[in-house]
C-alpha positions as CSV (number, residue, x, y, z in Angstrom):
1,X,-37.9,-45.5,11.8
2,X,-35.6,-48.1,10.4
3,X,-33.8,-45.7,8.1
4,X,-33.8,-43.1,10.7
5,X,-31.8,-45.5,13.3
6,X,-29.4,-46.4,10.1
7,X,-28.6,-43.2,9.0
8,X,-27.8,-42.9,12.8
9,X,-25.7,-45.9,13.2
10,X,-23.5,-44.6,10.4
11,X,-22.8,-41.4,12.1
12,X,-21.8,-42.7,15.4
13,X,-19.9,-45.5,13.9
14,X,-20.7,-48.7,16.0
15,X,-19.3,-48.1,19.2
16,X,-20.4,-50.1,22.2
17,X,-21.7,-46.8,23.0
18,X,-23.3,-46.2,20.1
19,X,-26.6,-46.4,21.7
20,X,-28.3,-47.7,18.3
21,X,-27.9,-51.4,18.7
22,X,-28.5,-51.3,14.7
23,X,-26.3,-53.9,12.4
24,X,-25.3,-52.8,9.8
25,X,-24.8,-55.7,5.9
26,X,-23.6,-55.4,2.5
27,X,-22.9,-52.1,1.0
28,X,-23.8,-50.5,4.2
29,X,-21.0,-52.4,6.0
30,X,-18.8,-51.6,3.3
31,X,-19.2,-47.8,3.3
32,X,-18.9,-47.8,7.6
33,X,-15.9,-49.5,7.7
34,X,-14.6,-47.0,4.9
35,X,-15.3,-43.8,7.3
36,X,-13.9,-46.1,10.5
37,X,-11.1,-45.8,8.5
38,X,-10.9,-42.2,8.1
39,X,-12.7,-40.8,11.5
40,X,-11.9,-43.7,13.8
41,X,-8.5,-44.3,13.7
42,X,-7.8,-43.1,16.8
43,X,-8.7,-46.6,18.1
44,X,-8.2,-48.6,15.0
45,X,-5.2,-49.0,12.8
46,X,-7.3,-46.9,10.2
47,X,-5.4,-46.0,7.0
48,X,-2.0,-45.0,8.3
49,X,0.6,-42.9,6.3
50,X,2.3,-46.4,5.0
51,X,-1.0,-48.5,4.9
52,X,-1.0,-50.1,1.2
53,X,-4.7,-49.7,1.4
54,X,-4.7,-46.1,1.1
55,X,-5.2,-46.4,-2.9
56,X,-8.7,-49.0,-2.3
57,X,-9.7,-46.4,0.3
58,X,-9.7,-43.3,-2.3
59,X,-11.9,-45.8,-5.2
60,X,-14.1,-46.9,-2.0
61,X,-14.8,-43.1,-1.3
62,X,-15.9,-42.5,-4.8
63,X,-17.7,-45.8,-4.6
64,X,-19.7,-44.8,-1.8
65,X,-20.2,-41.1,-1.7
66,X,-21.2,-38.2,-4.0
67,X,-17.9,-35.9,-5.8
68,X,-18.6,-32.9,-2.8
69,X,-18.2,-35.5,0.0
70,X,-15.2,-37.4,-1.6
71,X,-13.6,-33.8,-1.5
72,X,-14.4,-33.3,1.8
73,X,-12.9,-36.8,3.0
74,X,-9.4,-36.5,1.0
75,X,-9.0,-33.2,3.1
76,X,-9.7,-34.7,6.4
77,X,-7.5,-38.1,5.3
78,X,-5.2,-35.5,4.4
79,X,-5.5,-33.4,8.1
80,X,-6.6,-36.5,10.6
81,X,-4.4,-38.7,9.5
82,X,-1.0,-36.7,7.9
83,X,-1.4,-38.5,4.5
84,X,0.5,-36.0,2.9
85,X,2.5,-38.9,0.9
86,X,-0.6,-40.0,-0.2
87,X,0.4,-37.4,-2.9
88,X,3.9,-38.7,-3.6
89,X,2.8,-42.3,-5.4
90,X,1.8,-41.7,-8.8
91,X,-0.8,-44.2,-8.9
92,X,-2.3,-42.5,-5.5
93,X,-2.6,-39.4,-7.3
94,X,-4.1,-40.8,-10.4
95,X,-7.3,-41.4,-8.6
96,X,-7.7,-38.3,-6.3
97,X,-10.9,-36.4,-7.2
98,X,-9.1,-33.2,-7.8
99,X,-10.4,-29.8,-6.6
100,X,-8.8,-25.9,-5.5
101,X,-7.9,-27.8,-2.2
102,X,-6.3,-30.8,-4.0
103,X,-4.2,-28.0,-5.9
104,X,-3.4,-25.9,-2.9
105,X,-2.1,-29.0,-1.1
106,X,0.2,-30.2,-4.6
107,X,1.4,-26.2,-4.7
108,X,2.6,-26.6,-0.8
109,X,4.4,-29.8,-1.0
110,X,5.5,-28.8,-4.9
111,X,9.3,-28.5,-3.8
112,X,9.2,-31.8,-1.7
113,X,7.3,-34.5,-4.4
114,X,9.8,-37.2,-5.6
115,X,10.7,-36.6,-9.2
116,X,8.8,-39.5,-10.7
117,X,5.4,-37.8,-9.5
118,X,5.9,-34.4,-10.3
119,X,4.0,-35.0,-14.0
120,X,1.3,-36.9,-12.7
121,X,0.8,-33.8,-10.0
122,X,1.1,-31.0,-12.7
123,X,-1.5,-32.7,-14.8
124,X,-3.7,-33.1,-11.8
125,X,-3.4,-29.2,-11.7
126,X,-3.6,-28.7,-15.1
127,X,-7.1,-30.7,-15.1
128,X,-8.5,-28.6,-12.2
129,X,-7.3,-25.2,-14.1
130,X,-9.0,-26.3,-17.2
131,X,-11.7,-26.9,-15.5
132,X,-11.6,-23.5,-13.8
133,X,-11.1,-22.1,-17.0
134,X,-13.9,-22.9,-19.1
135,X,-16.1,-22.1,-16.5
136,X,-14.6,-18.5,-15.2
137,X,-13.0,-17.1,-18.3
138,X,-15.8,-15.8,-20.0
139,X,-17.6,-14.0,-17.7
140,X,-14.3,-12.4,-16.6
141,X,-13.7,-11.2,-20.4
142,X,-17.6,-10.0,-20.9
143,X,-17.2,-8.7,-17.6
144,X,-13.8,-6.5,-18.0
145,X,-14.3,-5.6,-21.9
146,X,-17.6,-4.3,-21.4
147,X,-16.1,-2.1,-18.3
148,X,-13.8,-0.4,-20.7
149,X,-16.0,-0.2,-23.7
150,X,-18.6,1.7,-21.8
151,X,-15.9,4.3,-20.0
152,X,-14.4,5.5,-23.7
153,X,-18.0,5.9,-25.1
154,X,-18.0,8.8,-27.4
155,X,-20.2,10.8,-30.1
156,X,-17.6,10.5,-32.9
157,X,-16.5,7.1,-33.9
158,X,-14.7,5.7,-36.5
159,X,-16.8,3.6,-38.9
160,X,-15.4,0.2,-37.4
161,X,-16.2,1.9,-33.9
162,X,-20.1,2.6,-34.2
163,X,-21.9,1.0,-31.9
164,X,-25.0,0.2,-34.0
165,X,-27.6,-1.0,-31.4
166,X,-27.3,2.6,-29.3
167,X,-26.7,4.5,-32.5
168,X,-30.2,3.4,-33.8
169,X,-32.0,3.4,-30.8
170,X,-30.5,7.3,-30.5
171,X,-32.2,7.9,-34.0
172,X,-35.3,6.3,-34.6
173,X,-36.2,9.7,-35.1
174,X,-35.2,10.7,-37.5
175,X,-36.6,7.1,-39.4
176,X,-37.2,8.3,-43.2
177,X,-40.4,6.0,-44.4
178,X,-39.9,6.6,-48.0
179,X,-36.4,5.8,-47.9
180,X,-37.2,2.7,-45.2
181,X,-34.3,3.7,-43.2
182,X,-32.6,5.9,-40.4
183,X,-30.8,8.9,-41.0
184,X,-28.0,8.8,-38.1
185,X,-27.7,11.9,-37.5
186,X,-25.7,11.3,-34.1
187,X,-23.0,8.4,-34.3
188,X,-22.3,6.6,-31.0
189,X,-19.3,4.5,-30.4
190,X,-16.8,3.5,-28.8
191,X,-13.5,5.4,-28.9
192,X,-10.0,4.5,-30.2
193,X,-8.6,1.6,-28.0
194,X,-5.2,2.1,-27.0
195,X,-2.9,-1.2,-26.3
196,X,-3.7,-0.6,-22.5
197,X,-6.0,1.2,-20.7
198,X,-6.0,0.3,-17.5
199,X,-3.1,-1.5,-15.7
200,X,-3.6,-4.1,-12.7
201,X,-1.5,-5.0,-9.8
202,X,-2.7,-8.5,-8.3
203,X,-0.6,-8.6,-4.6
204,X,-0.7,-12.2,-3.7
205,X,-0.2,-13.6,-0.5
206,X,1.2,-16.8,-0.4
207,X,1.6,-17.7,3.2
208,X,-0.1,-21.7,3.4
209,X,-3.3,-19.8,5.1
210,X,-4.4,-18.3,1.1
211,X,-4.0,-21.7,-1.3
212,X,-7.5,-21.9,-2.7
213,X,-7.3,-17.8,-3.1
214,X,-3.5,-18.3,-4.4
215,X,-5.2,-20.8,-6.8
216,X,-8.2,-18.9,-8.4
217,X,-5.7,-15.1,-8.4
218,X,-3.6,-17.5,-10.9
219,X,-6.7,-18.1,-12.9
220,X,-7.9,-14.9,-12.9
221,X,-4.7,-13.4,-13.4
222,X,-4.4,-15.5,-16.4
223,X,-7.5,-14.6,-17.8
224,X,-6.7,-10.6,-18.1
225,X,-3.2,-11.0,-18.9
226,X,-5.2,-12.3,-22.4
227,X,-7.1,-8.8,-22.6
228,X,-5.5,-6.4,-24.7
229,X,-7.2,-3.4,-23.4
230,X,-5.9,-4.3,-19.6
231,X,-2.0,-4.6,-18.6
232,X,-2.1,-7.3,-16.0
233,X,0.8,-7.6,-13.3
234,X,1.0,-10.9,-11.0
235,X,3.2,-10.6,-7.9
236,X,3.5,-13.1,-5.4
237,X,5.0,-12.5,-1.5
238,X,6.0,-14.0,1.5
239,X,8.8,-12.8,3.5
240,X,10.3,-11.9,0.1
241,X,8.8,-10.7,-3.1
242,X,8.5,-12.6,-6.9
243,X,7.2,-11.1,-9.7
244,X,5.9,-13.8,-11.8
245,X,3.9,-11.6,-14.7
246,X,6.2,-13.5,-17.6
247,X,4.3,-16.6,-16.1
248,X,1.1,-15.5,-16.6
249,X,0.3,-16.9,-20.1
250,X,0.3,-20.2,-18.8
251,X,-1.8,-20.7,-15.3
252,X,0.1,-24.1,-14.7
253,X,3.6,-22.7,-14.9
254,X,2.6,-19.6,-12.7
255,X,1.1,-21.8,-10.0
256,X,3.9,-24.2,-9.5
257,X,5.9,-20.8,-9.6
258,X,4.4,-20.5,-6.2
259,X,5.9,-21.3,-2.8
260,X,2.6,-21.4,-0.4
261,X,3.7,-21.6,3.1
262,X,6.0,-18.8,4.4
263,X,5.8,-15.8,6.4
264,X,4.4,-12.9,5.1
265,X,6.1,-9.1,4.5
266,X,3.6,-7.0,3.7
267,X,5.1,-3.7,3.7
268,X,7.6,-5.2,1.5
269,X,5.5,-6.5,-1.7
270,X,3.8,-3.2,-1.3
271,X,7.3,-1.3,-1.6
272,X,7.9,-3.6,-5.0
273,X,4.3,-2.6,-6.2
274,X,5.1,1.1,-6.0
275,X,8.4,0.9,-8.0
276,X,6.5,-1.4,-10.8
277,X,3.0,1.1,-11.1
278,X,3.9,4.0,-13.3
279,X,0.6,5.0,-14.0
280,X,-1.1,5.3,-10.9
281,X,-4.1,7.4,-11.9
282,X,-5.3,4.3,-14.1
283,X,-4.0,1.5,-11.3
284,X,-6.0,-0.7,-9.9
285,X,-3.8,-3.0,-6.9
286,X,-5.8,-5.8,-5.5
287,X,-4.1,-7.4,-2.3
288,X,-5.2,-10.1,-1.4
289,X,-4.1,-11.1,1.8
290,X,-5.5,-11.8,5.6
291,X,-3.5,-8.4,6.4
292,X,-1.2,-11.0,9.4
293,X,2.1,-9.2,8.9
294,X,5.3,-10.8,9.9
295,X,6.7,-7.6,10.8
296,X,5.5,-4.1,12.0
297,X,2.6,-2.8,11.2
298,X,3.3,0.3,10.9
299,X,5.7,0.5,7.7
300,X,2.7,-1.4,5.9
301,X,0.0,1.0,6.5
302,X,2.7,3.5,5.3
303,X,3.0,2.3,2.2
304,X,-1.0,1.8,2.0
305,X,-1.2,5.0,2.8
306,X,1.2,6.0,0.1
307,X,-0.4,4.5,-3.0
308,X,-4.0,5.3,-1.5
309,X,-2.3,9.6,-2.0
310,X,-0.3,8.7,-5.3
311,X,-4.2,7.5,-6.8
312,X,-3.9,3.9,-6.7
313,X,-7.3,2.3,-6.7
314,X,-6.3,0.0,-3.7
315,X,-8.8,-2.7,-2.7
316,X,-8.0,-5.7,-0.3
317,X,-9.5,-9.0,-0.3
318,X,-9.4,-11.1,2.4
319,X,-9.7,-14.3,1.1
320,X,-10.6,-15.3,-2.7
321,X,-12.2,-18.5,-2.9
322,X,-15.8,-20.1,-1.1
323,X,-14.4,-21.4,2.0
324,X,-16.2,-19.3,4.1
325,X,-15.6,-16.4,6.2
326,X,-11.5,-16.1,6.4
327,X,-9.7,-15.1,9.4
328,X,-7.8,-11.4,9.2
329,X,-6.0,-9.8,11.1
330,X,-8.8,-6.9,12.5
331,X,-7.0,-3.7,13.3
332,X,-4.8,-3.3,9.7
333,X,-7.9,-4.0,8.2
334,X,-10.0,-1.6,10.0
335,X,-6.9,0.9,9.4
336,X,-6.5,0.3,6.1
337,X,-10.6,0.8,5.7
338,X,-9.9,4.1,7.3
339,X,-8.1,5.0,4.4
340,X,-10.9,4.7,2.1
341,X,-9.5,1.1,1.0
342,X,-12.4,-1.6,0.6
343,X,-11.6,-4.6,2.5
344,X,-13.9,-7.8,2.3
345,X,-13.7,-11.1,1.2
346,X,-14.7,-11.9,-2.6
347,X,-16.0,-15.1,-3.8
348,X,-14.4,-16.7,-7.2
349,X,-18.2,-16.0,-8.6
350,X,-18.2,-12.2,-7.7
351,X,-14.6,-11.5,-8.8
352,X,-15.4,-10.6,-12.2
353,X,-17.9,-7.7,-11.9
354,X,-15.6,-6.5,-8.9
355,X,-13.3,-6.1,-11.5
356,X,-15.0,-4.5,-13.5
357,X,-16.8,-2.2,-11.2
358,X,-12.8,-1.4,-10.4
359,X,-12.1,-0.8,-14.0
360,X,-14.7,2.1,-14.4
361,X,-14.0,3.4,-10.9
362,X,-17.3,2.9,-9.4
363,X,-17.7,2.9,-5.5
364,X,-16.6,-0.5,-4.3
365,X,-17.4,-0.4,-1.2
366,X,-21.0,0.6,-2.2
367,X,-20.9,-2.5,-4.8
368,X,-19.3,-5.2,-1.6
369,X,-22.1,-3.9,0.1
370,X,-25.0,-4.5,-2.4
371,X,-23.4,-7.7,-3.2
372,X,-23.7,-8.7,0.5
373,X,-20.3,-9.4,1.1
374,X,-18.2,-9.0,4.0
375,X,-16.9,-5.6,3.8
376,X,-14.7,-4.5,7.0
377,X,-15.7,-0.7,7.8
């Protein structure tokens, strides 16, 4: 019961009208007054933009509470209480428990950090990319080259292109005992890899609504630009258009080449993406956007429409990241789903076999579907 009435008394924070009458000592004490800080300071002085306790605060946090909640209370300090130079001190940001949020909110205020914490904020990024890295990198590759291995399968490979395990299995047959061995008769492999096969468009938009998606597109972008068989594009929009594929060998560089937080001209990156895609047939364009255009709606769909009838494998994500379900605009998205254009939100964990299922032109709509995703018919 005891416990109970705690665990209470730390949720409604000690008001007279708390109703608990419970009092709280020691490390209990401790960890209230740190989330009075945070969720009471509309009656307290709290933590205030200029308060030189801000720095204590974050080690209390990580004193007190598990990584996931730490998270979770830098991003209400950041929205409750407009600590947004808690990012400019150096020492400030050496102690932030950095995640995709952390880096969305360093990519928005990129252009406005004082010199002498820009380093300490790109290795900040460059921590959470690693990160992000070891752990989404490999199934992206496995994912992609084993896409494009399987769609150039053929029955006469080069030596170096026998794919042993199928070409056995295909003639155990014909085993020969007194030779101990298998005569294969039928060679299965893979065929000739050109320098590209495929080419893909990744349409980011950048408005301040798609950080965490702006964030993981850079990873992922990264990550194919490093596969030989794919030619990977990266272009970034708001109300104008930058194509930052020269960037993409270095996930760092291309996010800070970023500007989250303008408007958004749809119709416009769509227009670049149809004068950069000269193979069409083998295109796959992933936009990834929640489809709010600045302007009319009308000359986006156009050009939608356009790529859709040139071949373009066109596929719209709403949101690229594990925030939840993202807000969209309802009607372009239901248009452009008209057009035989999936549209649905992807999680970072999914992204990789979407890609893949892309890659070989399988039915994506059928695969969102399976994969229980939010798929806007």
């Amino acid at each position: 019961m005891d416990e109970a009435v705690r665990r209470w008394r730390l949720i409604l924070g000690g008001d007279q009208n708390d109703g608990t009458g419970f009092s709280l000592t020691g490390v209990d004490l401790q960890m209230d007054k740190t989330l009075s800080a945070l969720y009471d300071s509309e009656r307290s002085a709290g933590l205030g933009p200029s308060s030189p306790n801000v720095n204590r605060w974050l080690g209390d946090i990580r004193t007190f509470f598990p990584s996931s909640v730490v998270q979770v209370m830098q991003r209400d300090a950041l929205q409750r209480l407009n600590l947004t130079q808690l990012l400019f001190e150096k020492e400030m940001l050496e102690n932030v428990e950095a995640d995709v949020h952390l880096v969305a909110t360093l990519l928005t205020l990129s252009r406005v950090i004082p010199d002498k914490t820009k380093d300490t904020a790109r290795q900040v990024v460059r921590k959470v990319v690693e990160e992000l890295l070891r752990k989404l990198s490999t199934p992206m590759q496995q994912a992609i080259q084993g896409s494009l291995n399987r769609s150039i399968r053929n029955t006469r490979p080069r030596h170096a292109e026998i794919n042993w395990h199928a070409t056995i299995q295909k003639n155990l047959k014909h085993y020969q005992p007194e030779y101990k061995t298998i005569i294969p008769e039928q060679r299965i492999g893979y065929g000739r890899k050109r320098s590209a096969l495929k080419d893909v468009v990744l349409c980011l938009d950048q408005s301040g609504s798609m950080g965490t998606s702006v964030v993981y597109s850079g990873i992922f972008g990264s990550v194919m630009a490093s596969i030989p068989a794919i030619k990977t594009k990266m272009v970034v929009f708001d109300t104008a258009v930058a194509d930052l594929t020269e960037e993409l060998e270095d996930p760092v560089d291309l996010l800070f080449g970023v500007q989250l937080g303008g408007g958004t001209d749809i119709q416009l990156a769509l227009g670049y993406c149809q004068q950069i895609i000269t193979r069409p047939l083998d295109t796959v364009l992933v936009l990834i956007t929640d489809l709010y255009e600045g302007g009319s709606d009308e000359p986006m769909r156009k050009k939608a429409a356009e790529l859709v009838a040139a071949g373009v494998q066109v596929i719209v994500l709403l949101a690229l990241n594990d925030d939840g379900a993202p807000g969209y605009d309802h009607a372009n998205a239901a248009y452009l789903a008209s057009l035989g254009i999936p549209v649905f939100a992807c999680t970072p964990d999914k992204f990789p076999d979407l890609m893949a299922q892309a890659l070989s032109k399988q039915d994506i709509g059928q695969w969102a579907a399976k994969e229980d995703l939010v798929l806007k018919r």
